[in-house]
C-alpha positions as CSV (number, residue, x, y, z in Angstrom):
1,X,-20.4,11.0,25.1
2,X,-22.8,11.7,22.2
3,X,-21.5,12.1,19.1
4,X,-23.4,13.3,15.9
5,X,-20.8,13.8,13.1
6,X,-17.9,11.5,12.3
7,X,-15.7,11.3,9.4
8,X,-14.8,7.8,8.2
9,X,-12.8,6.0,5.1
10,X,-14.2,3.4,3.7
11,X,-12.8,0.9,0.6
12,X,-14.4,-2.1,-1.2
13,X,-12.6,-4.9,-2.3
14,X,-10.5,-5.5,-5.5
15,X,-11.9,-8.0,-8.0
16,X,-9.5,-10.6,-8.2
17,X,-7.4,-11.0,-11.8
18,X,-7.9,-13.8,-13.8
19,X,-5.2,-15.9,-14.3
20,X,-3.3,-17.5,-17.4
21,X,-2.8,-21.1,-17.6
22,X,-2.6,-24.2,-19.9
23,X,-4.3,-27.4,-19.7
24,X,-0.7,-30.1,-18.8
25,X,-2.2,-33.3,-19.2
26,X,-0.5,-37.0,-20.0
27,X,-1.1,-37.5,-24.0
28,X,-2.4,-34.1,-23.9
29,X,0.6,-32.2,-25.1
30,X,-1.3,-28.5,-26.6
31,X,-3.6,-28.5,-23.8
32,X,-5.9,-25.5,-24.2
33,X,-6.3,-22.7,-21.8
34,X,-7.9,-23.2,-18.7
35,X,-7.0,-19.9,-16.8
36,X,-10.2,-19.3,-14.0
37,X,-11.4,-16.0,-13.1
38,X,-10.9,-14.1,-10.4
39,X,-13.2,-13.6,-7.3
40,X,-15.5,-9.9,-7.4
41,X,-14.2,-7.7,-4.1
42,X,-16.5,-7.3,-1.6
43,X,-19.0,-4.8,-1.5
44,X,-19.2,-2.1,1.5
45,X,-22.9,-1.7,2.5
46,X,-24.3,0.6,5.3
47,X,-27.3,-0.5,7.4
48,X,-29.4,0.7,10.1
49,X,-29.2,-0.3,13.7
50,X,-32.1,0.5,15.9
51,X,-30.1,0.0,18.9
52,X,-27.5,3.1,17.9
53,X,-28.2,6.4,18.7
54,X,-24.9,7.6,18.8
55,X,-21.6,7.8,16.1
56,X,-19.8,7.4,18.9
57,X,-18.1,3.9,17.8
58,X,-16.6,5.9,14.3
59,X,-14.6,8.2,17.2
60,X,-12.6,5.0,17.4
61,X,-12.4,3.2,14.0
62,X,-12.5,5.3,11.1
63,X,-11.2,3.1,8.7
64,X,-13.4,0.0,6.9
65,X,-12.5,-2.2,3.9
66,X,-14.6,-5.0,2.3
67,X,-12.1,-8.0,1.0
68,X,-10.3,-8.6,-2.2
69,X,-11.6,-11.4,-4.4
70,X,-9.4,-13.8,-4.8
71,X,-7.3,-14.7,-8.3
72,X,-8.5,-17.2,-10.4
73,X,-6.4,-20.5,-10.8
74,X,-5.4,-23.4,-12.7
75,X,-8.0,-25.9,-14.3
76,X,-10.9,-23.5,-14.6
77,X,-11.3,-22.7,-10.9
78,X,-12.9,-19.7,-10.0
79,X,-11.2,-17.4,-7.5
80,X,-13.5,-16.8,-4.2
81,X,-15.6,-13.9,-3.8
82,X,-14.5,-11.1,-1.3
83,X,-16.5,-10.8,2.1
84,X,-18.9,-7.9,2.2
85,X,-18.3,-5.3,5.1
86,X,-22.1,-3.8,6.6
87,X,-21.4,-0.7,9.0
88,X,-24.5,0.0,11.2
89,X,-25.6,3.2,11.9
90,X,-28.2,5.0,13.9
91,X,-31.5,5.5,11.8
92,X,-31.5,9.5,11.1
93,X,-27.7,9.0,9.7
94,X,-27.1,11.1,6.5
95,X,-23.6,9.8,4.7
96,X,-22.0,12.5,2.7
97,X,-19.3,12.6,0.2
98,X,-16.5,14.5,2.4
99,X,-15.1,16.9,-0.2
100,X,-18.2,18.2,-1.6
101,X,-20.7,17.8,1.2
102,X,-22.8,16.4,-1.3
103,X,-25.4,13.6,-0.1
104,X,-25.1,10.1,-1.1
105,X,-27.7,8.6,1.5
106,X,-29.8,8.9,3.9
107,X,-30.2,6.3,6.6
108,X,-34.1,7.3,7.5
109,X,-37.9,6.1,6.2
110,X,-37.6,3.1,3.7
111,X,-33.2,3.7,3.2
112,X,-32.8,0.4,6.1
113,X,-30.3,-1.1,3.8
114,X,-28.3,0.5,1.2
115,X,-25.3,-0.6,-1.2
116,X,-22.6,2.3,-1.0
117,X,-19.6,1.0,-2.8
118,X,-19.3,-2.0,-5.2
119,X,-16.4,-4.7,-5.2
120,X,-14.2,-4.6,-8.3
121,X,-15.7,-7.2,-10.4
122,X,-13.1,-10.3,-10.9
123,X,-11.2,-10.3,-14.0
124,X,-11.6,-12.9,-16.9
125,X,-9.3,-16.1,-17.1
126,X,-7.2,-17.0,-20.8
127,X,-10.1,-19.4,-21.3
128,X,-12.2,-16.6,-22.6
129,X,-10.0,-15.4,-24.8
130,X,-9.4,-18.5,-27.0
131,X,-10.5,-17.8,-30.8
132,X,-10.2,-19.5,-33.7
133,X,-7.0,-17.5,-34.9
134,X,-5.9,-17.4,-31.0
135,X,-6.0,-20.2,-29.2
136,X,-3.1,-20.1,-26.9
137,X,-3.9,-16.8,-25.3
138,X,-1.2,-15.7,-23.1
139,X,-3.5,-13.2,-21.5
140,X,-6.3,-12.7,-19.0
141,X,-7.8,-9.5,-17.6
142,X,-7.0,-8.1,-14.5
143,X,-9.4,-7.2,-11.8
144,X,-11.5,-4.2,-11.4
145,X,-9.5,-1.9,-8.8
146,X,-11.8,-1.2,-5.8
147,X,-13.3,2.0,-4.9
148,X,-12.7,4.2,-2.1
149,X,-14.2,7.3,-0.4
150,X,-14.0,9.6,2.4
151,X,-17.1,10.3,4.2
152,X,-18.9,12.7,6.8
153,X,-21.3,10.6,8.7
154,X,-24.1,13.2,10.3
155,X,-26.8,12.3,12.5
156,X,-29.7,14.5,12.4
157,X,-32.5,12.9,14.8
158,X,-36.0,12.0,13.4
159,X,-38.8,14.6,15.1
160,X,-41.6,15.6,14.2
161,X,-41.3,19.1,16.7
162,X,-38.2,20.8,17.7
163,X,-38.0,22.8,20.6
164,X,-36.1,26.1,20.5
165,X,-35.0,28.5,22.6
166,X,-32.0,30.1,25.0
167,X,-30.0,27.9,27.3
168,X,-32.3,27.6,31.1
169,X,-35.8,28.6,29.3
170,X,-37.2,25.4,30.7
171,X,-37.1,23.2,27.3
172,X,-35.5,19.8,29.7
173,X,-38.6,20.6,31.8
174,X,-41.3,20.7,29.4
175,X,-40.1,17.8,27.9
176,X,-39.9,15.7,31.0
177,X,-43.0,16.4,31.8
178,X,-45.2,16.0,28.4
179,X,-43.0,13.0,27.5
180,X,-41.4,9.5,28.5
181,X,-38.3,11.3,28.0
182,X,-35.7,12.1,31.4
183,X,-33.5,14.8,30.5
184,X,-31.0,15.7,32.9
185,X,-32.5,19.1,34.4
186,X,-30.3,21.8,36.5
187,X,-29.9,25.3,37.0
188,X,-27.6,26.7,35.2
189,X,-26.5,26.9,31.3
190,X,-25.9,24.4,28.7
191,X,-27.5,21.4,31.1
192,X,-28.4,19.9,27.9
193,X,-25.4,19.1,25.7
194,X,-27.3,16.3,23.6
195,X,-30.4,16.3,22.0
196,X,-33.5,14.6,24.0
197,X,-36.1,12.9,22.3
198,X,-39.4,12.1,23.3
199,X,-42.8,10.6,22.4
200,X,-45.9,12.7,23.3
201,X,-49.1,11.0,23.6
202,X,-52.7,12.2,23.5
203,X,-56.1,11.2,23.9
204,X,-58.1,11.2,20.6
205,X,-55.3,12.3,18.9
206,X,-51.9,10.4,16.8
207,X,-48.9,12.3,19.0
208,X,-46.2,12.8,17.8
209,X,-42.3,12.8,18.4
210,X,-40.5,16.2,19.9
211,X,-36.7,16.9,20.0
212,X,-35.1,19.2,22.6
213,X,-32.4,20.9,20.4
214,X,-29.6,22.0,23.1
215,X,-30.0,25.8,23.6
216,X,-29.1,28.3,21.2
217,X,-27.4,32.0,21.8
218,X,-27.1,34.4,19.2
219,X,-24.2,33.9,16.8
220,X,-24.7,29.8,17.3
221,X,-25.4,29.5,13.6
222,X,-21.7,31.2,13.2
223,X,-20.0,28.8,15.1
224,X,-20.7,30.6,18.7
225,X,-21.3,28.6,22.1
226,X,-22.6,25.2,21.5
227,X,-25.8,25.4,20.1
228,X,-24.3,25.3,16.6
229,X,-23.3,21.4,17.1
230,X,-27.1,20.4,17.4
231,X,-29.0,23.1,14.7
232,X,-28.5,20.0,12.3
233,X,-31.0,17.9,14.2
234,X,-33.9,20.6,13.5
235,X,-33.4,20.1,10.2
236,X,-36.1,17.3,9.9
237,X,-38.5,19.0,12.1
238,X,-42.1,20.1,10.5
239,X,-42.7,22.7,13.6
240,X,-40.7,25.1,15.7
241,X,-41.8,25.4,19.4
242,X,-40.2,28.1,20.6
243,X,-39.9,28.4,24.4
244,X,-39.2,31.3,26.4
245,X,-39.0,32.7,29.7
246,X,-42.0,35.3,29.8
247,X,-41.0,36.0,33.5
248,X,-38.0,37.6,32.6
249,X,-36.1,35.3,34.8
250,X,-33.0,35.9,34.1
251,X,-33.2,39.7,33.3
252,X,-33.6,39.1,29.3
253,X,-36.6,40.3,26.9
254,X,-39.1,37.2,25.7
255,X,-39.3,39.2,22.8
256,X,-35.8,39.7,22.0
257,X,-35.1,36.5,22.6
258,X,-37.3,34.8,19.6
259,X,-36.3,37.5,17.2
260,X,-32.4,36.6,18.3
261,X,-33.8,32.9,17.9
262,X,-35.4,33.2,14.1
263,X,-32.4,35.4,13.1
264,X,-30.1,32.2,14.0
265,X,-32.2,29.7,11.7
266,X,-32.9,32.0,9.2
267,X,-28.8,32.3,8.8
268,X,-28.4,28.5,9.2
269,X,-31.0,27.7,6.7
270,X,-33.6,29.8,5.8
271,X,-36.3,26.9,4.7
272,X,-36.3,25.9,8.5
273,X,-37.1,29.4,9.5
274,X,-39.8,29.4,7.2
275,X,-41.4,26.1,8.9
276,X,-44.8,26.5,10.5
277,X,-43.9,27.7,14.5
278,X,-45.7,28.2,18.0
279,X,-44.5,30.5,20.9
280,X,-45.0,28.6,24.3
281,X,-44.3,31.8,26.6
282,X,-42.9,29.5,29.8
283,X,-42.4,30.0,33.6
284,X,-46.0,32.1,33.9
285,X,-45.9,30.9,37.8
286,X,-43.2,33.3,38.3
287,X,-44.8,36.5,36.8
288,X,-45.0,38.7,39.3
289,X,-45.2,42.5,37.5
290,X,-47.8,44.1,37.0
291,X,-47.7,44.2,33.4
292,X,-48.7,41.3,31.3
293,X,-45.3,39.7,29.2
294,X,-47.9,37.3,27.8
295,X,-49.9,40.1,26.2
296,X,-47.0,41.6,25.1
297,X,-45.9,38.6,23.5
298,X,-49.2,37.8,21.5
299,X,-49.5,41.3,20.6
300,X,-46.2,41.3,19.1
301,X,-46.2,37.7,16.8
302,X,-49.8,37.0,16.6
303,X,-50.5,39.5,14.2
304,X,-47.8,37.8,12.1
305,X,-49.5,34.1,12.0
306,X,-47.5,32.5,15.0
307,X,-50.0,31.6,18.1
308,X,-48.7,32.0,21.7
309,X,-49.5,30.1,24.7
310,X,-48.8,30.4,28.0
311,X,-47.7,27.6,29.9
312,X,-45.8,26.5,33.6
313,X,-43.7,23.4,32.3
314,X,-43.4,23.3,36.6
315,X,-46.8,23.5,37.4
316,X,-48.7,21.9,34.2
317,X,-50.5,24.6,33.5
318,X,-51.1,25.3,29.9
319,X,-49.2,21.9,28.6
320,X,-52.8,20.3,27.4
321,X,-54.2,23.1,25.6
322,X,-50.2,23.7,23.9
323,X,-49.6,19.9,23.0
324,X,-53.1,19.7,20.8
325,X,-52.0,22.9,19.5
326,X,-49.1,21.2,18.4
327,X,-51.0,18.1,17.1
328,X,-53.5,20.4,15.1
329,X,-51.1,21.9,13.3
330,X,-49.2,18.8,12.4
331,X,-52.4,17.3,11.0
332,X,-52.2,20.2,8.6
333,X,-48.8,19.2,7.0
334,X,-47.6,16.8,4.8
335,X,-47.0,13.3,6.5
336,X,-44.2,12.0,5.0
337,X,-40.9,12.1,7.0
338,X,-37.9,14.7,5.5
339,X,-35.6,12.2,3.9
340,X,-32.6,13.8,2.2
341,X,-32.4,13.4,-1.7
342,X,-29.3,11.7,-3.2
343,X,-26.8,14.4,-4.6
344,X,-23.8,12.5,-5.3
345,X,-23.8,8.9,-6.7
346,X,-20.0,7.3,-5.9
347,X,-20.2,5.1,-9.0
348,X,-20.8,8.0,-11.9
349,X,-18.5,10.2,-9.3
350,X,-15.9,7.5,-8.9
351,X,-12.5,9.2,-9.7
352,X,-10.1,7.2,-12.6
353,X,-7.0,8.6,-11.4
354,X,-4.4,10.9,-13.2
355,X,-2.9,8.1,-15.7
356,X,-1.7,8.9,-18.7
357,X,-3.9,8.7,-22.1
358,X,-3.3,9.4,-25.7
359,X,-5.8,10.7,-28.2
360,X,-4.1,10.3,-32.2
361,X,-5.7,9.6,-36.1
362,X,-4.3,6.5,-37.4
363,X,-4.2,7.2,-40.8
364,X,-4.5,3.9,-42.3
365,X,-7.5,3.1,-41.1
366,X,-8.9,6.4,-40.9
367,X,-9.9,6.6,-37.7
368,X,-9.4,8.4,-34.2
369,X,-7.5,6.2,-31.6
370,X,-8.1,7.3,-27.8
371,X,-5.8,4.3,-25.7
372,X,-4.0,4.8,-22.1
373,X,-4.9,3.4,-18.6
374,X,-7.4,6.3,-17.9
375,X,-9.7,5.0,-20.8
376,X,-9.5,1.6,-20.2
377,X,-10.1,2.2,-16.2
378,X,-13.0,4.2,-17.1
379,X,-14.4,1.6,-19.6
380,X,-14.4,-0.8,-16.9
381,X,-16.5,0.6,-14.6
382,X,-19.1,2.1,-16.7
383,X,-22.2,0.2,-18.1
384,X,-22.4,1.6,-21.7
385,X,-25.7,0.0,-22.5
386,X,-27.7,2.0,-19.6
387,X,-28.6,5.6,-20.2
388,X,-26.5,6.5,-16.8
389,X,-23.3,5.1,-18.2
390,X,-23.5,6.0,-21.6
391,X,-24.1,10.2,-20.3
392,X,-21.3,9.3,-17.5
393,X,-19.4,8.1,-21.2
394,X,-20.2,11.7,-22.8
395,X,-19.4,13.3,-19.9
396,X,-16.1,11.5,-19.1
397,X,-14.9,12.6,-22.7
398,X,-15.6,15.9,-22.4
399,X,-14.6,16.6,-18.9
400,X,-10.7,14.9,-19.5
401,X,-10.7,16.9,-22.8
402,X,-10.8,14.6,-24.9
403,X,-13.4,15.9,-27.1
404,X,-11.4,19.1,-27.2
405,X,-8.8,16.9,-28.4
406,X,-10.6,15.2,-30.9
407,X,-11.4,18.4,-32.7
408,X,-7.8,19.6,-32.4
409,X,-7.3,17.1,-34.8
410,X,-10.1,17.6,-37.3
411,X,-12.4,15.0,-36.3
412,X,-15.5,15.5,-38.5
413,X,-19.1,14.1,-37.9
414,X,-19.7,10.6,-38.8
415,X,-15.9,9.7,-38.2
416,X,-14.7,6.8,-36.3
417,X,-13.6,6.7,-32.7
418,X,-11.9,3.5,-31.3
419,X,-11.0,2.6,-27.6
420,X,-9.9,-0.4,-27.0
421,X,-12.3,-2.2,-29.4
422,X,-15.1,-0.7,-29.3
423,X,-15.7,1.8,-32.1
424,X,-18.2,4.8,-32.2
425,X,-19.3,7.4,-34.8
426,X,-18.2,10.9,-33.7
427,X,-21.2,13.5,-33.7
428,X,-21.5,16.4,-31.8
């Protein structure tokens, strides 16, 4: 069965904690500490398979985890790293965060490899912590906790042309016969129920890749029939063929039909509708009125910019002079494939949890003490010394209402803020 969307959890690995330990040695009685550190979790990294074209596999395991690192031990040993987990993926897959839809990659162009979620870093053994004033310490830091997120996984197939148009128009046809592709072809609705690829090749000329998109009624971009399971695979499309049945075939109106057609991409996504498109008025062996559909077709959307051409996906007749039509107007375009920005980045993103945090002025040393789990989760995973992290930082503070806090208490400019050793000048 072909699959397209699949929602999946996904977890990297805990750093190991560091551990506490002396050094116990004959005629060594005050050993110092030799607590090792603990292991980094494993990372969780997503990778393209050329071999998928499905999510079909993530119907059946939805849930991945990278390993926790190991604890550190006694005698300076180091605790082992966590495996990584890679989950392949079709190329064309774009991973999104599952709550807000938002983007975080997308598996297509140069994206062959990419890092999703770190490991927890591994925490520091007592060794680190002996000073000159402490040099028994009876503590070592704990691991970074891992991170964890739900995703949608959505494959939206890489085409350069996407046909369109209503279930039995003769899209399977066409692209049997101008490709390598070999749809399954019958008649009667909804034959298609995944989306066909194929590569079109021309003398002279680059060819290019075209999609048959599964055929759309009105209402699909509302949820109606089951055209609305494949518009997402237009969505990297530079040019909209739109096929229809200019015989009339089935008792329906060519025209109708493409207005019904544009009106369902304009309400899915209006930027598509606005792509560059061609009418290829099909099945002109079967006219047999007097009147010409073809004429009526050209004189209705030529005027507007969008060229018709009649073809017999049956016969052949028409399919040269359409294809290069298709090619010249791909030339015109930008080359570069439609890769999906980044929206959400998991690491900035990456929820501390609800625990508790305190925010008080210590009087004696004149300054504003902000302590709890929150803040010192937080302050492990950000990188205060990149740009990034330090407006993650900012934004942290004011987000948890901290800041709010801080003024509640009459912070002034220039005063000192401490967390957990590190100190900073309050300015707004």
């Amino acid at each position: 069965m072909f699959a397209d969307r699949a929602k999946i959890f996904v977890k990297s690995g805990k750093g190991g904690d560091g551990h506490v330990s002396f050094r116990r040695e004959k005629y060594v009685p005050n050993g110092g500490p030799d607590g090792g550190d603990g292991g980094n979790g494993g990372s969780v990294y997503f990778e393209v398979d050329e071999g998928l074209n499905t999510l079909t596999d993530f119907r059946h395991i939805r849930k991945y985890s990278a390993q926790n690192g190991q604890e550190g031990g006694k005698r300076n040993c180091a605790g082992k790293n966590g495996e990584d987990i890679t989950i392949k993926v079709p190329e064309g897959t774009v991973i999104k965060e599952a709550e807000s839809g938002k983007v975080i990659a997308d598996m297509s162009g140069e994206n062959r490899r990419v890092l999703l979620l770190k490991g927890g870093k591994g925490g520091n053994g007592n060794q680190h912590y002996a000073t000159s004033t402490m040099q028994a310490p009876k503590y070592a830091q704990p691991g970074q906790p891992p991170m964890e997120l739900e995703l949608i996984l959505e494959l939206k197939v890489i085409a350069d042309v996407g046909l369109v148009g209503f279930p039995n128009v003769g899209k399977s046809t066409f692209l049997s016969r101008v490709t390598n592709a070999r749809p399954k072809i019958a008649n009667y609705h909804f034959t298609t129920l995944s989306p066909n690829l194929g590569v079109v090749d021309l003398e002279d000329a680059k060819g290019f890749v075209i999609a048959d998109i599964p055929g759309l009624i009105e209402g699909a971009s509302e949820g109606v029939g089951l055209g609305h399971e494949f518009l997402r695979h237009i969505e990297r499309t530079k040019v909209m063929v739109h096929i229809v049945d200019a015989a009339s075939t089935e008792g329906r109106d060519p025209i109708e039909d493409i207005y019904a057609i544009n009106k369902e991409l304009e309400a899915y996504n209006p930027e598509i509708a606005a792509r560059p498109q061609i009418i290829a008025a099909n099945k002109i062996d079967m006219i047999y009125t007097e009147d010409d559909p073809v004429a009526r077709i050209k004189a209705e959307f030529e005027p507007k910019g969008i060229p018709v051409y009649p073809i017999s996906a049956i016969s052949g007749q028409g399919l040269r002079e359409l294809l290069y039509a298709i090619q010249n107007k791909l030339d015109g375009l930008d080359d570069e494939p439609i890769v999906f920005e980044q929206e959400y980045d998991p690491e900035e993103h990456m929820a501390v949890g609800n625990e508790p945090f305190t925010v008080e002025y210590d009087a004696e040393n004149n300054e504003y003490v902000v302590e709890g789990p929150r803040i010192e989760k937080m302050l492990s995973y950000t990188n205060l010394e990149s740009e990034k992290g330090f407006r993650f930082f900012q934004n942290f503070l004011k987000e948890n209402g901290i800041l709010k806090q801080l003024e509640d208490l009459g912070i002034e400019e220039g005063s000192t803020v401490r967390m957990y050793g590190l100190s900073f000048d309050y300015y707004k």
